[in-house]
VOGU-288425 format. One record per residue: residue number from 0; residue in three letters; z, y negated, x of N, C-alpha, C in turn. Coordinates in Angstrom, 3 decimals, padded with zeros to 6 digits. Example, Ala and Ser with C-alpha at 12.3 -4.5 7.8 and 13.67 -1.06 7.14 Angstrom:
% VOGU-288425
+------+------+----------+----------+----------+----------+----------+----------+----------+----------+----------+
| resi | resn |       nz |       ny |       nx |      caz |      cay |      cax |       cz |       cy |       cx |
+------+------+----------+----------+----------+----------+----------+----------+----------+----------+----------+
|    0 |  Ala |  007.800 |  005.690 |  013.190 |  007.800 |  004.500 |  012.300 |  007.800 |  003.300 |  013.200 |
|    1 |  Ser |  007.080 |  002.250 |  012.850 |  007.140 |  001.060 |  013.670 |  007.870 | -000.030 |  012.900 |
+------+------+----------+----------+----------+----------+----------+----------+----------+----------+----------+
***
This chain:
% VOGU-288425
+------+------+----------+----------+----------+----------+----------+----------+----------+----------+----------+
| resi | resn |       nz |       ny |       nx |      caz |      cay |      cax |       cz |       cy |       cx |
+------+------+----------+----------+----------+----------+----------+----------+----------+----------+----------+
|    0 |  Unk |  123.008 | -085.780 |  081.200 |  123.429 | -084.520 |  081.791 |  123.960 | -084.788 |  083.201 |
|    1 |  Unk |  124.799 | -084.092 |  083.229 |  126.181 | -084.324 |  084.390 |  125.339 | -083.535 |  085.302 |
|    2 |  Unk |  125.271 | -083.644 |  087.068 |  124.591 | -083.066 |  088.096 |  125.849 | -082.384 |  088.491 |
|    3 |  Unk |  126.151 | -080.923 |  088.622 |  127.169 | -080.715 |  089.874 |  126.965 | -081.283 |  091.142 |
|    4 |  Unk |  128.033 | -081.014 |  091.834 |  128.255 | -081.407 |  093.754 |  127.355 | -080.753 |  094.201 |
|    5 |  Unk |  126.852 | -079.466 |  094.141 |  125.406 | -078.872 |  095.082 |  124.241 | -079.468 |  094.605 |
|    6 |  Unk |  123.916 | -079.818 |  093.501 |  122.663 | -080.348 |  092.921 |  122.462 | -081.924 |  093.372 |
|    7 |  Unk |  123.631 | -082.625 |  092.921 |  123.341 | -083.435 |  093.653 |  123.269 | -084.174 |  095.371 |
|    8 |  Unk |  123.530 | -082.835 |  095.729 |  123.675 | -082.901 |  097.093 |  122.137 | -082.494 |  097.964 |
|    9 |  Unk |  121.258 | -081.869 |  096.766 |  120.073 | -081.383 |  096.840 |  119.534 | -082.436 |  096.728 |
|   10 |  Unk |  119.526 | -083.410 |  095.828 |  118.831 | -084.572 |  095.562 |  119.135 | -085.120 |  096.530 |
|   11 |  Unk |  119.558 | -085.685 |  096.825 |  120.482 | -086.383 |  097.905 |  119.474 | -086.614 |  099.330 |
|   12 |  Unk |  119.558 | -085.092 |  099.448 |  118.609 | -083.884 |  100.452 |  117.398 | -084.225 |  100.465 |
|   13 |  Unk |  116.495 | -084.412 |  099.404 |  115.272 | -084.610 |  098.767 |  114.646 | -085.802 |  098.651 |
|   14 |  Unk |  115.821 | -086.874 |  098.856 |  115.375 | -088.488 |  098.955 |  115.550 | -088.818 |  100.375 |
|   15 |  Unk |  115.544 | -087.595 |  101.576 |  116.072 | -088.085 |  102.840 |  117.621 | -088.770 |  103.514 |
|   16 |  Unk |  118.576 | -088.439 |  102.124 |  119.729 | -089.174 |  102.616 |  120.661 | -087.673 |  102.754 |
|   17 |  Unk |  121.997 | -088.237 |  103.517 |  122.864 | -087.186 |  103.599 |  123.940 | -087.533 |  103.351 |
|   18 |  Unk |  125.615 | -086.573 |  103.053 |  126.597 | -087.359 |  102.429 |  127.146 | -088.964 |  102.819 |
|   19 |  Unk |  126.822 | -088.690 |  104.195 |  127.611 | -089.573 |  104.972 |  126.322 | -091.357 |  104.773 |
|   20 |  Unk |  125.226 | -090.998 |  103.973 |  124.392 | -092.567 |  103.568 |  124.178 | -092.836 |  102.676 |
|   21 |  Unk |  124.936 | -091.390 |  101.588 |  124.417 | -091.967 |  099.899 |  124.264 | -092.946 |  099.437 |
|   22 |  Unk |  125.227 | -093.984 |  099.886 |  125.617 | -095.376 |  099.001 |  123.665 | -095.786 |  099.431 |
|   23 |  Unk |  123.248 | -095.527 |  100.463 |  121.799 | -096.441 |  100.594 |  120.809 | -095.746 |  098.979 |
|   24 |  Unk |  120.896 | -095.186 |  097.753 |  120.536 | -095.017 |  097.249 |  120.434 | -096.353 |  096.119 |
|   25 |  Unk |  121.609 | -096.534 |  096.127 |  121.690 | -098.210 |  095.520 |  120.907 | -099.062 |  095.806 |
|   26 |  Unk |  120.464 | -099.198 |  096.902 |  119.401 | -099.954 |  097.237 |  118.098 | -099.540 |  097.228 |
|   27 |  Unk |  117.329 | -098.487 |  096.606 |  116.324 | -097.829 |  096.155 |  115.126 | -099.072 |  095.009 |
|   28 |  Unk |  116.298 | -099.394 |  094.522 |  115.533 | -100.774 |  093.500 |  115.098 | -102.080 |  093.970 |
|   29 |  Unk |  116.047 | -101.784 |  094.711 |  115.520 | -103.278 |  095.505 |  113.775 | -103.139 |  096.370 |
|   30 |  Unk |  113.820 | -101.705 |  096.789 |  112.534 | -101.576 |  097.633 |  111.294 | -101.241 |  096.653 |
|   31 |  Unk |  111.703 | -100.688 |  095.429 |  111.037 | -100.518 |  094.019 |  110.202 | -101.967 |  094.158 |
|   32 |  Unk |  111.589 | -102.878 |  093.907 |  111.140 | -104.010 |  093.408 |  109.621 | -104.807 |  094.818 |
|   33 |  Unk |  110.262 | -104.689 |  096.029 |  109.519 | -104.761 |  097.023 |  107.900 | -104.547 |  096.911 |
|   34 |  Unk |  108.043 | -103.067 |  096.690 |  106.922 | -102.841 |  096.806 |  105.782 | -102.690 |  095.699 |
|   35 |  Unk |  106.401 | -103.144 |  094.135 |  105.701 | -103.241 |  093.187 |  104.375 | -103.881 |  093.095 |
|   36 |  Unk |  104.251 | -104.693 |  094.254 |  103.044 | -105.402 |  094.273 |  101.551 | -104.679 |  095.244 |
|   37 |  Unk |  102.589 | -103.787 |  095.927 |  101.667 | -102.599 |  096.343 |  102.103 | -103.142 |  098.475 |
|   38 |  Unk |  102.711 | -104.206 |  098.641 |  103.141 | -104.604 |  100.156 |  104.446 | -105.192 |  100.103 |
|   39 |  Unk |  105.223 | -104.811 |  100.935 |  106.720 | -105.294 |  101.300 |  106.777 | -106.830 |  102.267 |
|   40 |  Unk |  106.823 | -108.132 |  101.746 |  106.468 | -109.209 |  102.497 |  107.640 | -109.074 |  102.936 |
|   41 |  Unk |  107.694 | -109.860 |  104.335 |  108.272 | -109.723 |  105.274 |  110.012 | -110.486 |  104.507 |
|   42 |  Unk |  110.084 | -111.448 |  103.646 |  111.050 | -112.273 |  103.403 |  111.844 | -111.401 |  102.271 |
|   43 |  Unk |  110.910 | -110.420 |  102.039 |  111.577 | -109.641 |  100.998 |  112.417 | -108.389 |  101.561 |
|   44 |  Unk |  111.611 | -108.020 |  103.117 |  112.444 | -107.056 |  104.021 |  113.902 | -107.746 |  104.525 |
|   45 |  Unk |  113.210 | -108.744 |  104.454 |  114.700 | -109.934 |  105.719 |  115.901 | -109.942 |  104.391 |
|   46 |  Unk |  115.486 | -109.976 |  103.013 |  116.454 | -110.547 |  101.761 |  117.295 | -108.815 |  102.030 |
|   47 |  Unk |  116.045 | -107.763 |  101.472 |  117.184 | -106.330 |  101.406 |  117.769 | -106.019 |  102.287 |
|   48 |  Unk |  117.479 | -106.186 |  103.893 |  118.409 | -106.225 |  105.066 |  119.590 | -106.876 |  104.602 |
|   49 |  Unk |  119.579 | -107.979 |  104.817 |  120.930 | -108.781 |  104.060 |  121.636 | -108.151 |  103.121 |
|   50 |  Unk |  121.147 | -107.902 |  102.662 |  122.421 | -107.529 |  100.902 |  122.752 | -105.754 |  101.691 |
|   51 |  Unk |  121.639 | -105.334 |  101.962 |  122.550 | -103.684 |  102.764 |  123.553 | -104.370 |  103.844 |
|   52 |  Unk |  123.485 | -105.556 |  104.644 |  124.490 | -105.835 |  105.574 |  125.983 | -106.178 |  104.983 |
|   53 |  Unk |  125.115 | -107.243 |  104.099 |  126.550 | -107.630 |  104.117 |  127.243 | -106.642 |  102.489 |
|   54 |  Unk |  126.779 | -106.030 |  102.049 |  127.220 | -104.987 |  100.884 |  128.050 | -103.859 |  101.248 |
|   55 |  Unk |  127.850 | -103.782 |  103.258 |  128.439 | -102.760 |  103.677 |  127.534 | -101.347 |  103.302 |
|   56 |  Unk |  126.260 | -101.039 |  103.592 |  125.164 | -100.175 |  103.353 |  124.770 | -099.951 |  104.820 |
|   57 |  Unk |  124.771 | -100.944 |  105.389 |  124.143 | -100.779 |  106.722 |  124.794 | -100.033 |  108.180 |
|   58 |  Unk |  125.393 | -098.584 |  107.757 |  125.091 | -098.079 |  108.525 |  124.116 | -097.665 |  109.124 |
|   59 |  Unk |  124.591 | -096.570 |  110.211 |  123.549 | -096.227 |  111.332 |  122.256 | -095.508 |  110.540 |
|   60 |  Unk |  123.050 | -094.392 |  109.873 |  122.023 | -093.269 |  109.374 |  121.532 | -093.909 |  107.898 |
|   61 |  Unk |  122.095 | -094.738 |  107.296 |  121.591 | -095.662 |  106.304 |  120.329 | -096.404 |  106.757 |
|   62 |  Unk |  120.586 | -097.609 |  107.532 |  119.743 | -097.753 |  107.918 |  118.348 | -097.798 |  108.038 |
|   63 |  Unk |  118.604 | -096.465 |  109.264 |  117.271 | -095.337 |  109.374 |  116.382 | -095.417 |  108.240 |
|   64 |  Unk |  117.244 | -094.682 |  107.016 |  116.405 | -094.595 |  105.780 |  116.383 | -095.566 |  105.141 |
|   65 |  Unk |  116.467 | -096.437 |  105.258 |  115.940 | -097.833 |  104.506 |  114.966 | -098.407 |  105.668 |
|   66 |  Unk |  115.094 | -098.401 |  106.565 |  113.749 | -098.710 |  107.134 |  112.002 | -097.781 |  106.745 |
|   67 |  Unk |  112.761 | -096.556 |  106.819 |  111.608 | -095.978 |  106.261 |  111.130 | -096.204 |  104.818 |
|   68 |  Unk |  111.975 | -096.465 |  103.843 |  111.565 | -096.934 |  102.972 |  110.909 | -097.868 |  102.587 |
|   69 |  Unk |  111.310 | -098.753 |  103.768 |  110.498 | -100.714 |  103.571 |  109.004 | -100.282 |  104.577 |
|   70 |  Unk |  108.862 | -099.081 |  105.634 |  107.616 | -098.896 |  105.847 |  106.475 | -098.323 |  105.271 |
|   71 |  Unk |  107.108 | -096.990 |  104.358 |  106.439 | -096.024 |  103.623 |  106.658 | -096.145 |  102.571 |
|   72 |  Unk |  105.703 | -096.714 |  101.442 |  106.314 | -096.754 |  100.084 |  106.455 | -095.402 |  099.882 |
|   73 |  Unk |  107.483 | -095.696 |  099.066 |  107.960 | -093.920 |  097.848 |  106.995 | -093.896 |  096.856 |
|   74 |  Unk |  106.880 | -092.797 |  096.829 |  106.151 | -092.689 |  095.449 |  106.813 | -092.757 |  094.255 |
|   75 |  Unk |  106.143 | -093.197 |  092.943 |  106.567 | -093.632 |  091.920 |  107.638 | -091.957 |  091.305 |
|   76 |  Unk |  107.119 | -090.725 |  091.698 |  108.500 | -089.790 |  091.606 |  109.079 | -089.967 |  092.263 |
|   77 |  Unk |  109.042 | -090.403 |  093.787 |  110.205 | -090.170 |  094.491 |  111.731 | -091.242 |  093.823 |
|   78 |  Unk |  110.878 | -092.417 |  093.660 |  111.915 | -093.190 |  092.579 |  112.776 | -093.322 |  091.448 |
|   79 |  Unk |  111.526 | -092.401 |  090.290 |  112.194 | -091.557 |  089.465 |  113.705 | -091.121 |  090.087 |
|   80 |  Unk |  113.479 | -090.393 |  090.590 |  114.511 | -089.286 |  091.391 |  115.320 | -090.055 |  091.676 |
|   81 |  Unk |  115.530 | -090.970 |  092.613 |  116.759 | -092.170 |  093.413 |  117.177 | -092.698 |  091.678 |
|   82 |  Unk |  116.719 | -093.013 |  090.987 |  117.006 | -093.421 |  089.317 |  118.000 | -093.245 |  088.946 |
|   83 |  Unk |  117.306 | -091.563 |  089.357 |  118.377 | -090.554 |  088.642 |  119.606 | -090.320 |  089.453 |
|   84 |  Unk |  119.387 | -090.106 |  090.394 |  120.907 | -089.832 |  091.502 |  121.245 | -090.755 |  091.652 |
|   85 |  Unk |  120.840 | -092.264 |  091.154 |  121.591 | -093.383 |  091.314 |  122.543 | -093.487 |  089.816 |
|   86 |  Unk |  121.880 | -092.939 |  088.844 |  122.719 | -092.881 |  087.481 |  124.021 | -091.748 |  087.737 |
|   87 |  Unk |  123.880 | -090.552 |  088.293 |  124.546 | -089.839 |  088.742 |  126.038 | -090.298 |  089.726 |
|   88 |  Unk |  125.687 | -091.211 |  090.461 |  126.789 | -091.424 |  091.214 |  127.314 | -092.917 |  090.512 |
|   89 |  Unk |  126.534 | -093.320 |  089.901 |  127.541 | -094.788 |  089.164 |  128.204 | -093.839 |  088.278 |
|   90 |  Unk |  127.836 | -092.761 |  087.668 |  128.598 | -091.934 |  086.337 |  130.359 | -092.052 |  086.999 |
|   91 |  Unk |  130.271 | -091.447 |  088.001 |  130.764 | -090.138 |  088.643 |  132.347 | -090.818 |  089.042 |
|   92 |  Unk |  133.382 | -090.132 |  087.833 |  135.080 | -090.405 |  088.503 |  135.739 | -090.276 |  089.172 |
|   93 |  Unk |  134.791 | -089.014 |  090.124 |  135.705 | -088.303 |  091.141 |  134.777 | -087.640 |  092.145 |
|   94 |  Unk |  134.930 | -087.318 |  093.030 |  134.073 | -087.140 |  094.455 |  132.971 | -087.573 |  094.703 |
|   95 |  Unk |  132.079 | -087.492 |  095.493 |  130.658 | -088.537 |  096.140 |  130.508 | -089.157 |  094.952 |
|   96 |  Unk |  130.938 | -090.712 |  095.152 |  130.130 | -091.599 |  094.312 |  131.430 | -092.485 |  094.057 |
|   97 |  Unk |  132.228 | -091.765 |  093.425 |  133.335 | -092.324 |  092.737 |  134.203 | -093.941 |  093.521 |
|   98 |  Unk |  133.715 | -093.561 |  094.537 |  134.101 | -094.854 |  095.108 |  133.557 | -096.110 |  094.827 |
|   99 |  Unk |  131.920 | -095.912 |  094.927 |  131.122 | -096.854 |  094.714 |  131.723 | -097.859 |  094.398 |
|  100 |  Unk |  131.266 | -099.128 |  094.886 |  131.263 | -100.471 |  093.930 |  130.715 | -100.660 |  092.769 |
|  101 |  Unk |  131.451 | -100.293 |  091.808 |  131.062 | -100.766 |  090.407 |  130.089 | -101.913 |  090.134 |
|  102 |  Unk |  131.012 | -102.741 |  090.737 |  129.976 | -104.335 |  090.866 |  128.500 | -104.436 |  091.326 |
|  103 |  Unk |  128.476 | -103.499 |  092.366 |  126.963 | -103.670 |  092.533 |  125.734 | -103.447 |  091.823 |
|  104 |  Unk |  126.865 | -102.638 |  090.888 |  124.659 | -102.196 |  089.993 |  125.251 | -103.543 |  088.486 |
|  105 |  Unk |  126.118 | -104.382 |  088.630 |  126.285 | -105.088 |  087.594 |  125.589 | -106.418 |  088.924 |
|  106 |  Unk |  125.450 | -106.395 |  090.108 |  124.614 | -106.815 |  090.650 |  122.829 | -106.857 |  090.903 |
|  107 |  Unk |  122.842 | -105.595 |  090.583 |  121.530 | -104.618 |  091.292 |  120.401 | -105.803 |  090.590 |
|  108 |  Unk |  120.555 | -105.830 |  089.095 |  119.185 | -106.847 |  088.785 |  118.967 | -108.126 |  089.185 |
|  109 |  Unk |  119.880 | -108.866 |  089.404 |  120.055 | -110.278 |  090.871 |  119.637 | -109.828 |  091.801 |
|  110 |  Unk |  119.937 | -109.123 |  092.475 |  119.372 | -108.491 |  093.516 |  117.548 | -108.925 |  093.720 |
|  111 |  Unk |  117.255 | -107.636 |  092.672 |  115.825 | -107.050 |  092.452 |  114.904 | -108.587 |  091.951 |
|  112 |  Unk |  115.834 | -109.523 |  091.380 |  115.134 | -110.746 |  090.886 |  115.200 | -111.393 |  091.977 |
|  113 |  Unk |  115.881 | -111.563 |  093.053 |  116.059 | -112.034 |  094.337 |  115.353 | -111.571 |  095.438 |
|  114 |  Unk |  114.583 | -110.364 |  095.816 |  113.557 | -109.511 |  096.318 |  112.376 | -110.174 |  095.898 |
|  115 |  Unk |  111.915 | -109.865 |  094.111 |  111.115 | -110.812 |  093.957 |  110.636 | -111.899 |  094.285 |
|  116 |  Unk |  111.596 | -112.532 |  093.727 |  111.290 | -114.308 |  094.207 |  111.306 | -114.928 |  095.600 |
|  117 |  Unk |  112.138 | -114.135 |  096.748 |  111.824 | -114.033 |  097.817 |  110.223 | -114.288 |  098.252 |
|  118 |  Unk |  109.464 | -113.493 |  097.726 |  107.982 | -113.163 |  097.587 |  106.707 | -114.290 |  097.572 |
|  119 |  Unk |  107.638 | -114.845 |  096.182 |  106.721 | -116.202 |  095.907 |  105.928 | -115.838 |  094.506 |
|  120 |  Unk |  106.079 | -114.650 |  094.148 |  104.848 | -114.484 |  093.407 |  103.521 | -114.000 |  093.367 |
|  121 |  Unk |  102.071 | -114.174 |  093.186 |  101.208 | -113.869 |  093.592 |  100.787 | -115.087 |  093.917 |
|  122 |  Unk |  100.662 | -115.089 |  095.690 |  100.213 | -116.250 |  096.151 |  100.699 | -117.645 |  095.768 |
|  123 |  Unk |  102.260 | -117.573 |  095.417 |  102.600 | -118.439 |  094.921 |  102.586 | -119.703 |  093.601 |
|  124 |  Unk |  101.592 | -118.516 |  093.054 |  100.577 | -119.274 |  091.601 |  101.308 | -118.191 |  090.320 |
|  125 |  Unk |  101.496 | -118.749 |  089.286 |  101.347 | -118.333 |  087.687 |  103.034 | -117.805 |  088.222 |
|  126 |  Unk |  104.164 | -118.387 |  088.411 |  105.562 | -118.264 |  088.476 |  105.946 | -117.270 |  089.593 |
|  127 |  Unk |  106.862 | -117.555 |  089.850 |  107.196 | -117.347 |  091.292 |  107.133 | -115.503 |  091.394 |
|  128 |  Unk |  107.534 | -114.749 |  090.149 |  107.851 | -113.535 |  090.285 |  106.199 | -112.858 |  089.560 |
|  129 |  Unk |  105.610 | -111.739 |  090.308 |  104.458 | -111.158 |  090.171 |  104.921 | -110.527 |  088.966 |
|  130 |  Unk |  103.891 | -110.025 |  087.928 |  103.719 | -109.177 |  086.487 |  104.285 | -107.557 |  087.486 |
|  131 |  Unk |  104.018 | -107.327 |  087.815 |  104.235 | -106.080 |  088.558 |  106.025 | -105.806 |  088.963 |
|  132 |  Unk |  106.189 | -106.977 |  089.841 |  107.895 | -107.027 |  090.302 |  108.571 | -107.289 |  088.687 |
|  133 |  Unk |  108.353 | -108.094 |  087.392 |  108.854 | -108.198 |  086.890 |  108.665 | -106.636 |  085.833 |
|  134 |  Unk |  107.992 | -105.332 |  085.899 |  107.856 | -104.786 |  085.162 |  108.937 | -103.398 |  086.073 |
|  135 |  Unk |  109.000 | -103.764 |  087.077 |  109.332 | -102.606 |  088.067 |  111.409 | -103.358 |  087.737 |
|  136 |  Unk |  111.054 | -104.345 |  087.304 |  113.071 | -104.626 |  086.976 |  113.158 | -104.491 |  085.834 |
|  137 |  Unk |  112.535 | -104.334 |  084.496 |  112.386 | -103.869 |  083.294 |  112.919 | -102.523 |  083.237 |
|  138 |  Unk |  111.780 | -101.637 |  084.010 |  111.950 | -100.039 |  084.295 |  113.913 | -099.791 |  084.749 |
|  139 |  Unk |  114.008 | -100.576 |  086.062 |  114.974 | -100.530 |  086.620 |  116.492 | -100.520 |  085.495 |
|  140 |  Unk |  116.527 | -101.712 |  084.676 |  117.087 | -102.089 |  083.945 |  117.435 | -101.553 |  082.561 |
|  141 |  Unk |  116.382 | -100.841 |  081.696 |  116.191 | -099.750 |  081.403 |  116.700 | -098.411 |  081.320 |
|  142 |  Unk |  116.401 | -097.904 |  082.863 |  116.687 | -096.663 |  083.209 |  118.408 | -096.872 |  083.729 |
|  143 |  Unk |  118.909 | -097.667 |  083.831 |  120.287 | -098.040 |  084.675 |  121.259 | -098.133 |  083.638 |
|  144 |  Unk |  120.765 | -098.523 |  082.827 |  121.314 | -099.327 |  081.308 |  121.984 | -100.430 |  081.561 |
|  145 |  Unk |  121.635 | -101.444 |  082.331 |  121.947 | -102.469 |  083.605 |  121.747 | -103.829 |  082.660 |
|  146 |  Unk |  122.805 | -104.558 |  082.002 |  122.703 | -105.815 |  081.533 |  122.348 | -106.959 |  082.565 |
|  147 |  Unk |  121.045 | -107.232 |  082.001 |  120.710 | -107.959 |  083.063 |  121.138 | -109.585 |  082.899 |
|  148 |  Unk |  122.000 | -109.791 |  082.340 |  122.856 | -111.256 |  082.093 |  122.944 | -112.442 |  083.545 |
|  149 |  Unk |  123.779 | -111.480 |  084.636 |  123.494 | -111.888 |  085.853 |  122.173 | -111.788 |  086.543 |
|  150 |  Unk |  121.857 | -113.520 |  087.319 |  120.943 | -113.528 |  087.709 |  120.845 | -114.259 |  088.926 |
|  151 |  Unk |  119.759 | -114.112 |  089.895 |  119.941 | -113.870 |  091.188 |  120.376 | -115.675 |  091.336 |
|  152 |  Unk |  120.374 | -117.186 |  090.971 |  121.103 | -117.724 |  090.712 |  122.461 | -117.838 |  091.245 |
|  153 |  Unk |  123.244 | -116.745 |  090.286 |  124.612 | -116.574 |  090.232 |  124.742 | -116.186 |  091.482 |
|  154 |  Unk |  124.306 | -114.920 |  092.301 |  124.634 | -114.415 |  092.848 |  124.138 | -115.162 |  094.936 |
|  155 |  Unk |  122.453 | -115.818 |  095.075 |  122.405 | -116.199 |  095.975 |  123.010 | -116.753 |  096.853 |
|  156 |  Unk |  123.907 | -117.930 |  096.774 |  124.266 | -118.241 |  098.126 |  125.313 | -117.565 |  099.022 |
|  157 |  Unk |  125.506 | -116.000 |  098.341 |  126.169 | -114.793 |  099.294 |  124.999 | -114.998 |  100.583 |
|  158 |  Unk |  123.583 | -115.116 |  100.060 |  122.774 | -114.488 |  101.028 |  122.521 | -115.778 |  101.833 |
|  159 |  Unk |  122.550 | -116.895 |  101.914 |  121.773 | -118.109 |  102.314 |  122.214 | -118.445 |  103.429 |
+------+------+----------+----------+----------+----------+----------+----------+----------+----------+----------+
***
């Protein structure tokens, strides 16, 4: 189901962003992925900084709300929700969204596997990515309908 321009402008509203930072909704998974373990390690803040910099996310008022996000986890609705207004604006042919980089959510699960592994794992024991981060890119992947073929691999030495 298709969102009109006021509805999703409500959502929008409702996740703390405004027209002018939507694109920081894209990066909602990545902090998913972050905080699946229940704490945002510091190498995993330094990795999603990066990819909002250099992805072109990191504006001013962007930003803002991605910092709050890497301080205050969201709650598991508030995510729901970014899910959904993130499915909403990859849909979308024509006004807020339509610009988007396509590429990035054919990115987004490199990404989220790259957040992970950032991490180490739990304590660096039983493979590098925690049962938790790997169930929170399942969900992600899932809900996105996001072939997860590309993998963070392919995509790292953008960030290195």
């Amino acid at each position: 189901m298709s969102m009109s321009q006021e509805e999703l402008n409500e959502e929008l509203q409702q996740l703390g962003i405004d027209e002018g930072s939507y694109k920081m909704v894209a990066l909602l998974p990545l902090v998913h992925v972050a905080w699946a373990d229940g704490a945002v390690q510091a190498s995993e803040r330094t990795l999603i900084l990066k990819i909002a910099d250099k992805r072109g996310f990191a504006d001013e008022a962007g930003a803002k709300v991605l910092e709050s996000w890497l301080k205050d986890q969201p709650s598991p609705y508030f995510l729901h929700r970014g899910r959904k207004v993130l499915e909403e604006l990859y849909d979308r042919q024509s006004g807020i969204g339509a610009e988007i980089d396509k590429a990035f959510l054919e990115d987004l699960l490199a990404f989220c596997e790259g957040v992970a592994d950032s991490a180490g794992g739990v304590f660096g024991l039983f493979g590098r990515v925690a049962n938790e981060e790997k169930e929170a890119i399942s969900k992600i992947a899932g809900a996105l309908r996001v072939d997860p073929s590309k993998r963070w691999a392919d995509v790292k030495s953008e960030f290195d």
